[in-house]
MIVODO-800406 format. One record per residue (C-alpha): residue number from 1; chain; x, y negated, z; residue in three letters. Coordinates in steps of 0.05 Angstrom, whole numbers, plus 5000, padded with zeros to 4 digits. Each point is the difference from the previous one (the first is absolute). Example, Ala and Ser with C-alpha at 12.3 -4.5 7.8 and 13.67 -1.06 7.14 Angstrom:
! MIVODO-800406
NODE   resi   chain     xx     yy     zz   resn
NODE      1       A   5246   5090   5156    ALA
NODE      2       A   5027   4931   4987    SER
This chain:
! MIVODO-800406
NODE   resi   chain     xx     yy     zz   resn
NODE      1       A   4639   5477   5154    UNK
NODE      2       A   5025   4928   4981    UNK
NODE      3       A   5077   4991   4999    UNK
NODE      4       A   5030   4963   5049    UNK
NODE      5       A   5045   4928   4994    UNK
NODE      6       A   5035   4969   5048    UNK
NODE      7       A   5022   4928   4982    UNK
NODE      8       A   5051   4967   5038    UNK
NODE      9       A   4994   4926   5007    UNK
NODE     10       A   4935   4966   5004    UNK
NODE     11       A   5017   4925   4972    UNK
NODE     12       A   4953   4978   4942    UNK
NODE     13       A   5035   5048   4953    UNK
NODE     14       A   4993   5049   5043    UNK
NODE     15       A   4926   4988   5028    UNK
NODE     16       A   4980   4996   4920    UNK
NODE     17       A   5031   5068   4993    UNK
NODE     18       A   4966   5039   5048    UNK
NODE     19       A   4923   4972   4986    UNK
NODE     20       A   5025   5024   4934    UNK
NODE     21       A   5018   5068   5014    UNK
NODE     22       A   4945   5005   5058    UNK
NODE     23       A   4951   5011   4942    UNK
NODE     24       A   5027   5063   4983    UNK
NODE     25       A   5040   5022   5052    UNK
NODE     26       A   5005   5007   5066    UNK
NODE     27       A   5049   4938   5023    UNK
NODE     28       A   5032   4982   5070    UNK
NODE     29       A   5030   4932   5003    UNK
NODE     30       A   5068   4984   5048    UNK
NODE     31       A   5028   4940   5020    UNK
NODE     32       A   5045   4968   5059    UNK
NODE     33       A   4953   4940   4998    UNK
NODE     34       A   4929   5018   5041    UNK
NODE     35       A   4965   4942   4960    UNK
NODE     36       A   5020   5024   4926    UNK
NODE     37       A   4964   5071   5023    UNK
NODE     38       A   4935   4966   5034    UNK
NODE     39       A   4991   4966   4930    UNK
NODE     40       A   4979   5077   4980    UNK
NODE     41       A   4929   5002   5052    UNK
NODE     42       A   4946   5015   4964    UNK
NODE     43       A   5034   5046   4944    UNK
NODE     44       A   5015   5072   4997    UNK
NODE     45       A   5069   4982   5006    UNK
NODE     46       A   5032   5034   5061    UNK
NODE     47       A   5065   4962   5037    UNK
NODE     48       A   5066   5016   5045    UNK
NODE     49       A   5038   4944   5024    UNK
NODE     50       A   5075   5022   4973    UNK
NODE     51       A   5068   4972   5018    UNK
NODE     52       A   5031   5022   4928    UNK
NODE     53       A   5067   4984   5028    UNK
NODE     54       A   4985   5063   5047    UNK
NODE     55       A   5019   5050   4948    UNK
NODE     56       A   4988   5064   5049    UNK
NODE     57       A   4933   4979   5009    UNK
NODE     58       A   4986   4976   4926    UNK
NODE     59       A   5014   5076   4972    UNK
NODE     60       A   4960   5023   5059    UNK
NODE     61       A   4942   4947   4992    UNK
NODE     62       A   5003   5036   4909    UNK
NODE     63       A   5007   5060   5015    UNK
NODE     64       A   4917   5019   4990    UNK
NODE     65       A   4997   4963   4931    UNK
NODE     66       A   5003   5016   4928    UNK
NODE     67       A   5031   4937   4977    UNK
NODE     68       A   5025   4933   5027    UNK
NODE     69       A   5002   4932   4972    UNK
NODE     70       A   5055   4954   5023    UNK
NODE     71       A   4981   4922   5010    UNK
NODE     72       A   5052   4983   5046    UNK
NODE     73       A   5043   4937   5000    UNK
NODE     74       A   5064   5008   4946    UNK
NODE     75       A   5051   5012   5071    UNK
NODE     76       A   4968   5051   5019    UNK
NODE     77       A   4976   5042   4935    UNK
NODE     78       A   5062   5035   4978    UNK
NODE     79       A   5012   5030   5074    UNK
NODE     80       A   4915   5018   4999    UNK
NODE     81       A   4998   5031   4932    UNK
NODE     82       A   5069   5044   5020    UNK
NODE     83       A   4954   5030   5063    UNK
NODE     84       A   4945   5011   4958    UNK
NODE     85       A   5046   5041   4957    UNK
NODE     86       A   5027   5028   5056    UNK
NODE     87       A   4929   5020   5024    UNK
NODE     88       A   4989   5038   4933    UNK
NODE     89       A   4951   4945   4983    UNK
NODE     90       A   4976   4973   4928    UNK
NODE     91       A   5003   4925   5004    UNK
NODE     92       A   4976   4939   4962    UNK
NODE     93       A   5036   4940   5029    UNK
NODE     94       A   5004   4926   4978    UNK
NODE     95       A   5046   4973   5051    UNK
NODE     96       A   5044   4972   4947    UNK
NODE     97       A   5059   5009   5057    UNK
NODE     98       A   5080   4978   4968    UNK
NODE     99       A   5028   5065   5002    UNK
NODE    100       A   5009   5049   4935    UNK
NODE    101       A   4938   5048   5008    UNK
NODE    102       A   5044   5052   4963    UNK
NODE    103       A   5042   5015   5057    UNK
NODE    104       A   4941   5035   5023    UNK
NODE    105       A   4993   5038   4939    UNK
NODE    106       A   5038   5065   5022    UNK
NODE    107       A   4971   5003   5064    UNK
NODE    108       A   4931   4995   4967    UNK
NODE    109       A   5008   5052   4965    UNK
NODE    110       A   5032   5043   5046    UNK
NODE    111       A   4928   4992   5032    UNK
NODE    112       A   4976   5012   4944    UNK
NODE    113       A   4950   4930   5009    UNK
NODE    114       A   4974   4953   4952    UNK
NODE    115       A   5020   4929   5012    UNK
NODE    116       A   4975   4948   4955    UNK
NODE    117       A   5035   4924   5026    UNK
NODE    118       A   4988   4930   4980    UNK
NODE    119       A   4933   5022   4967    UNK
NODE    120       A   4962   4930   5008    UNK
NODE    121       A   4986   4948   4951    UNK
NODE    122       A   5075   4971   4988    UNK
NODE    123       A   5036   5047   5010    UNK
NODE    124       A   4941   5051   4982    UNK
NODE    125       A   4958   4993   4944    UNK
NODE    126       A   5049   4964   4964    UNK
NODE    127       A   5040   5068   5005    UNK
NODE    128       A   4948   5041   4986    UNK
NODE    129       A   4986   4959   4938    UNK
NODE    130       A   5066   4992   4977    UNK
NODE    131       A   5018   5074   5011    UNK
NODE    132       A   4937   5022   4956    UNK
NODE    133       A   5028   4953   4942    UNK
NODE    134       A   5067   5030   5003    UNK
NODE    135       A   4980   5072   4983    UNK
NODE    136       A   4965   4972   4942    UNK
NODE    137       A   5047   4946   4976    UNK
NODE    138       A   5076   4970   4988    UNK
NODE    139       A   4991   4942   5053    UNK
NODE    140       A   5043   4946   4983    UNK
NODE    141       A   4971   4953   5054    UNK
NODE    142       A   4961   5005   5061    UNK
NODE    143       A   4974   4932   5037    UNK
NODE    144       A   4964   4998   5061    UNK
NODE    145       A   4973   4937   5024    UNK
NODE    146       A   4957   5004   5065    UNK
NODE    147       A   4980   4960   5069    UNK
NODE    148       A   4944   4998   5056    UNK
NODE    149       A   4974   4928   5020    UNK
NODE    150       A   4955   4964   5033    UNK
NODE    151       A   4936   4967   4954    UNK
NODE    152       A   5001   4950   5037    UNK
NODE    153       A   5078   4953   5003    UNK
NODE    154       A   5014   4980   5070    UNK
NODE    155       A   5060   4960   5008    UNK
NODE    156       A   5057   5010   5013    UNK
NODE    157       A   5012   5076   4970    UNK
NODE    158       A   4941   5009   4966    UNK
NODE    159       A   5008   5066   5009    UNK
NODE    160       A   4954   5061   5053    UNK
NODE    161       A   5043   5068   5019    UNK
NODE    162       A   4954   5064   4999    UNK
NODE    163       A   5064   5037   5018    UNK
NODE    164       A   5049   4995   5066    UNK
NODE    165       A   5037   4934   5006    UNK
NODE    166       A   5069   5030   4993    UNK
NODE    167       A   4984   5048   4940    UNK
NODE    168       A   4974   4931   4964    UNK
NODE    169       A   5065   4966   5020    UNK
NODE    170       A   5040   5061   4980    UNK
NODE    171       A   4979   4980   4929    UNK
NODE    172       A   5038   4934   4998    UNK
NODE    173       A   5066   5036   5044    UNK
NODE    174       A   5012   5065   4960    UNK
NODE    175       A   5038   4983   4925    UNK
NODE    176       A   4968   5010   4944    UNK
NODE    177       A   5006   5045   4946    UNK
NODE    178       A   4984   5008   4937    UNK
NODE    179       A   5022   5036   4931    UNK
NODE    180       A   5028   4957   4943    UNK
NODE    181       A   5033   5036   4936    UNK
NODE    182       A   5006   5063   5040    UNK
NODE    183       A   5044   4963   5056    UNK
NODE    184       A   4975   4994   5071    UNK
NODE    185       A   4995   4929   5012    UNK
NODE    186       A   5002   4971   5072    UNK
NODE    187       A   4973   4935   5021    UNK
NODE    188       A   4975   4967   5070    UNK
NODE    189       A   4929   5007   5014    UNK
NODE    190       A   4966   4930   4978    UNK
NODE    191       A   5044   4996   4934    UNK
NODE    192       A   4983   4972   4940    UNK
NODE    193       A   4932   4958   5010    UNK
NODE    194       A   4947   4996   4942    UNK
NODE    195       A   4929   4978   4994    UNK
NODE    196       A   4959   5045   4953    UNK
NODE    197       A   4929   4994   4991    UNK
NODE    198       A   4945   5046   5014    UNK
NODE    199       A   4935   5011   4978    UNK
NODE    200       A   4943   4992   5053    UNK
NODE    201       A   5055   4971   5048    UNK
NODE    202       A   5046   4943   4964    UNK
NODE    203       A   5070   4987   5016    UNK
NODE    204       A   5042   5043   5044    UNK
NODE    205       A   5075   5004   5022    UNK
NODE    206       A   5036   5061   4987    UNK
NODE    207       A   5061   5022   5031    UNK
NODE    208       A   5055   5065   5003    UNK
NODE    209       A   4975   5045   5048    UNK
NODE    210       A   5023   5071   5016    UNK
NODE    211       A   4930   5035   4976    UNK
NODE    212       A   5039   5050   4947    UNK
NODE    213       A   5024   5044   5053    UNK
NODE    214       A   5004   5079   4984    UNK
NODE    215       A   4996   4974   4916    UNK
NODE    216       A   5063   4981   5006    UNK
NODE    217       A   5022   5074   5010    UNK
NODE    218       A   4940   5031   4964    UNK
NODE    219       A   5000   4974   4939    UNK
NODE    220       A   5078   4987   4968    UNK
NODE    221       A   4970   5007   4939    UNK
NODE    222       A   4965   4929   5004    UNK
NODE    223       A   5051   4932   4980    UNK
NODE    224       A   4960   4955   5027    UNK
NODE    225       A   4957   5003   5066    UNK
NODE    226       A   4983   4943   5043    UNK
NODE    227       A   4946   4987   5048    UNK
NODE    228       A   4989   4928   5038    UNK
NODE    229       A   4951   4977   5047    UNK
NODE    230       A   4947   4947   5000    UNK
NODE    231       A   4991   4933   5037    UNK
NODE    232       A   4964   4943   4999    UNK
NODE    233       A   5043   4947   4978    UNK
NODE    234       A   5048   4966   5040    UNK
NODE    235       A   5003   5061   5050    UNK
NODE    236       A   5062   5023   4999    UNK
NODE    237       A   5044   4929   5009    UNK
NODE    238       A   4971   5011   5073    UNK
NODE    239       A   5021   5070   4997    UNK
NODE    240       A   5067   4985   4963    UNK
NODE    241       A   5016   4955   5067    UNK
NODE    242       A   4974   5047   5053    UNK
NODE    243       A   5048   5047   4979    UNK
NODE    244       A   5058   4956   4981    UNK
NODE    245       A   4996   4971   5076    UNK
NODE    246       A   4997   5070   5032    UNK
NODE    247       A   4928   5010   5014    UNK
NODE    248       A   5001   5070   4968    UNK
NODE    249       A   5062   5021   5024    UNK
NODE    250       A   5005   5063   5042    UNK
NODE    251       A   5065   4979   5041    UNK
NODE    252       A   4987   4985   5069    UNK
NODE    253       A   5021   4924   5030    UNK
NODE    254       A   5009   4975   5063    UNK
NODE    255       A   4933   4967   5027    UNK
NODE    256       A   5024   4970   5074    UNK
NODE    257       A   5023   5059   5013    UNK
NODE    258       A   4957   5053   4967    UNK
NODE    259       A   5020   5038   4945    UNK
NODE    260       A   4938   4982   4939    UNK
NODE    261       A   4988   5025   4929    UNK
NODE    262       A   4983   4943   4961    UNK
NODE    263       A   4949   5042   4962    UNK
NODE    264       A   4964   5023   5060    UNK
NODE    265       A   4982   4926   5018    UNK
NODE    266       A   4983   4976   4930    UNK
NODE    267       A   4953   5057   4984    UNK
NODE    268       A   4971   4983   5064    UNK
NODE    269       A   4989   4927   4975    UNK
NODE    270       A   4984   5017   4937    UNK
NODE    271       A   4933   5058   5010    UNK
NODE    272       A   4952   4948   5033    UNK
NODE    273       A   5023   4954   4929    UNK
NODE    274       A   4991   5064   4947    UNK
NODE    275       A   4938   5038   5042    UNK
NODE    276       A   4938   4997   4961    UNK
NODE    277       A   4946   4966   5032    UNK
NODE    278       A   4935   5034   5026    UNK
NODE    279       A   4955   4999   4924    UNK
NODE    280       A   5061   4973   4968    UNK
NODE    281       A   5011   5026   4919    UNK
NODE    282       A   5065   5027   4976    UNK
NODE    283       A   5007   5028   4924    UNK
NODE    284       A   5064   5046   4963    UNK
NODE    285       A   5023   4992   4936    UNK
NODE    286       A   5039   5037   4958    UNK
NODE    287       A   5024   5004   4931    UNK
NODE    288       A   5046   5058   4962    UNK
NODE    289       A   5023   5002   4943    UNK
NODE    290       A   5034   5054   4966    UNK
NODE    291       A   5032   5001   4928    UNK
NODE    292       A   5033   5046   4958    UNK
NODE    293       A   4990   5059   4941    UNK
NODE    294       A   4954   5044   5002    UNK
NODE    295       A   4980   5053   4947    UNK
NODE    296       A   5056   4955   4952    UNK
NODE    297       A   4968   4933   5010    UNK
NODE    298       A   5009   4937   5043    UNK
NODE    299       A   4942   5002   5052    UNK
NODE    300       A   4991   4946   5075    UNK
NODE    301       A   4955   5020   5048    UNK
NODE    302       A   4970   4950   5046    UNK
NODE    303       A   4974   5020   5063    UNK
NODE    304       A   4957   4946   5040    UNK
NODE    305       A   4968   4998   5068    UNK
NODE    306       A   4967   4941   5041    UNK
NODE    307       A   4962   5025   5058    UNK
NODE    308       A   4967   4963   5056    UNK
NODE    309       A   4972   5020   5064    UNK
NODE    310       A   4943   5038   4995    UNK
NODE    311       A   4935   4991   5021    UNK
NODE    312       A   5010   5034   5070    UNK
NODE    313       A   5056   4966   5011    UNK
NODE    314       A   5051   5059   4996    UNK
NODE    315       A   5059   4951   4978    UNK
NODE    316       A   5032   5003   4918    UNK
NODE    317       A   5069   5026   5031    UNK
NODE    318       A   4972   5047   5044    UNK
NODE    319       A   4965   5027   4935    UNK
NODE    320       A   5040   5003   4947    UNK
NODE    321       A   5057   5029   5038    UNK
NODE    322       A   4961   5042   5054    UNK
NODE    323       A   4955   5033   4945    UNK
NODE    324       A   5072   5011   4953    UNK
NODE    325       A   5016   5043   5061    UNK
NODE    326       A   4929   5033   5019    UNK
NODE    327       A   4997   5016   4925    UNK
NODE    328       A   5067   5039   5007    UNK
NODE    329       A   4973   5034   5067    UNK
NODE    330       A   4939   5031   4954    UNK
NODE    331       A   5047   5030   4953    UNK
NODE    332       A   5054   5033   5047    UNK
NODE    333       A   4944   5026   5048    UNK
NODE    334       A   4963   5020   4928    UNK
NODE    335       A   5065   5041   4992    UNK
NODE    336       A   5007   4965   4931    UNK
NODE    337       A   5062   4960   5020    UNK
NODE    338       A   5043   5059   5039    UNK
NODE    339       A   5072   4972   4974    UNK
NODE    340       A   5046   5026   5060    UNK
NODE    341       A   5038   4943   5028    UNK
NODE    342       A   5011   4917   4994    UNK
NODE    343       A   4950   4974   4943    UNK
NODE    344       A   5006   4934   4978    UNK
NODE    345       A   4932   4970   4971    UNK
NODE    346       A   5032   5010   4936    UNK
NODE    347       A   4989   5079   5009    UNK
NODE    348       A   4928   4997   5010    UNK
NODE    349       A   4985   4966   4938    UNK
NODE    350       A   5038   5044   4955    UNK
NODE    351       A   4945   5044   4987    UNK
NODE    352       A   4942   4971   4957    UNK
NODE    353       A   4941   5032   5050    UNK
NODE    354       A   5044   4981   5059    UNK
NODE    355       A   4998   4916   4970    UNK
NODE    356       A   4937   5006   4972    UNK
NODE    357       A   4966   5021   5070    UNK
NODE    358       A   5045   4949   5032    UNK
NODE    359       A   4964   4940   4956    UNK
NODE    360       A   4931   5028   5002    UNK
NODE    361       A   5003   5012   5081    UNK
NODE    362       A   5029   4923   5012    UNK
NODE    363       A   4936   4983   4940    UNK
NODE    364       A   4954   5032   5044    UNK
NODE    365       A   5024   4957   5056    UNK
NODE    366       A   4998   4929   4963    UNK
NODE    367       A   5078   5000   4984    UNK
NODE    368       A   4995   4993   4929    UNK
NODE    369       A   5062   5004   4956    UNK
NODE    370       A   4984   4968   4930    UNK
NODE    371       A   5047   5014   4947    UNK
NODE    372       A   5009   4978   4928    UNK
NODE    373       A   5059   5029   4951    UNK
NODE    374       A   5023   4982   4931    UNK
């Protein structure tokens, strides 16, 4: 009898996810929004229209399944993945939400549940990568360059979202952080500009984003860790004043009379800018590198991915995150990956069959990693 998944959110992410998993398993769809869950006619894939902010009926609507994968919006992820645990659930979430997924740890165990979080390209991979070097290796630095865009540049952002408005926007809100000599370093989001080129692309903008996340506390041991995201360039001056005018800001303001979130009216502006078009082409790049002694010499790993949207047109983001995650899913329902508790990325790739699956499964699927060390 085929296990069964639940997966909660049905965006693009989402969708890619459980076409994925419908090959092997059996896989029921939810989703608030009736249109997101028509997209699934004509595929094995079973739906239920779920309000996740409903949490009575959210552990009622799991209860039947072996394992749920989280693709909700960031707001609403750490407050999903706590009823999962609640539910005595395994989970494999990439909601990305603010909050530190290790205040769930103790309760997560208590359940005695796997949870594996952030496991989808960046945050994700570049986890599961980084955390199959470190067993191996004294890392002295760890790099992680990485965006989504459009193929096609379209003033004035130049930019598509695969992901919810507000979790995009949260990128260029929340500080950044990143490791520098062993000191936790703290910038604003948007800091510190630079072009760098890239092959098969050309020039792009990078900036300080928040993408280290649970690295920070899972691996002291590294000096230097920093991860920024990608642009086209000249991006982020718009973004830079957005924010500085208030456009992202959270604090209500007195419209005529009505109380208004600034950041509730410019996502609403900005998703008919940053949706993809019907047939439009998006592509993710991303480049790691990782130096540091191993076996008593000097050694850099480089770690490179460009890929488009493939020939079905299941969109690059949706991919190489979605099938990060769906990878995961195989090996906690495979029991391989049974850690009790909140797992970083970084946990998964620890083991060398755990990594080496993980890069053969995203292969398989047209995500193709290529490395080169000296």
């Amino acid at each position: 009898m085929k296990k069964r998944i639940i997966v909660l959110g049905s965006g693009l992410v989402g969708k890619a996810m459980a076409l994925d998993l419908a090959n092997d398993y059996e896989v029921t769809a939810t989703d608030l929004n009736q249109d997101a869950l028509d997209s699934f006619k004509g595929t094995s894939v079973k739906t239920i229209q779920l309000d996740f902010s409903k949490i009575d009926a959210l552990k009622k609507t799991i209860e039947p399944f072996d394992l749920v994968v989280g693709a909700v919006p960031g707001f609403m992820g750490f407050q999903t993945v706590k009823a999962v645990i609640e539910s005595g659930k395994n989970m494999v979430d990439i909601s990305f939400f603010p909050e530190d997924p290790f205040l769930l740890d103790e309760l997560a165990k208590k359940n005695n549940v796997t949870i594996v979080t952030d496991c989808g390209v960046a945050p994700g991979m570049g986890n599961i990568i980084l955390g199959y070097h470190n067993q191996r290796m004294k890392i002295e630095k760890y790099e992680c360059l990485v965006g989504g865009l459009p193929v096609v540049r379209e003033w004035p952002y130049e930019y598509k979202a695969v992901f919810s408005p507000i979790d995009v926007i949260e990128e260029y809100i929340r500080p950044a952080r990143y490791v520098q000599n062993s000191a936790i370093v703290v910038k604003e989001a948007l800091s510190d500009p630079e072009n760098i080129y890239f092959d098969g692309v050309g020039t792009l903008e990078s900036w300080n984003s928040d993408g280290l996340r649970s690295l920070i506390k899972t691996m002291p041991n590294i000096p230097n860790m920093i991860e920024k995201t990608l642009r086209y360039p000249g991006c982020v001056e718009y973004l830079r004043v957005l924010r500085e005018s208030g456009f992202f800001s959270y604090e209500p303001v007195n419209v005529n009379g009505q109380q208004v979130r600034p950041i509730d009216v410019t996502a609403k502006l900005l998703f008919p800018k940053w949706k993809l078009k019907p047939g439009e082409e998006e592509f993710t790049v991303m480049r790691i590198i990782i130096e540091g002694e191993e076996k008593g010499k000097q050694k850099r790993y480089q770690y490179y991915l460009l890929d488009h949207t493939d020939k079905k047109g299941i969109l690059s983001m949706a991919r190489t995150t979605g099938y990060t995650c769906t990878g995961a899913v195989n090996l906690v329902l495979d029991g391989k990956f049974n850690r009790k508790g909140i797992n970083p990325p970084e946990f998964v790739g620890e083991q060398e069959d755990h990594f080496q699956f993980m890069i053969q499964y995203l292969k398989n699927r047209g995500v193709n990693y290529q490395v080169e060390s000296r």
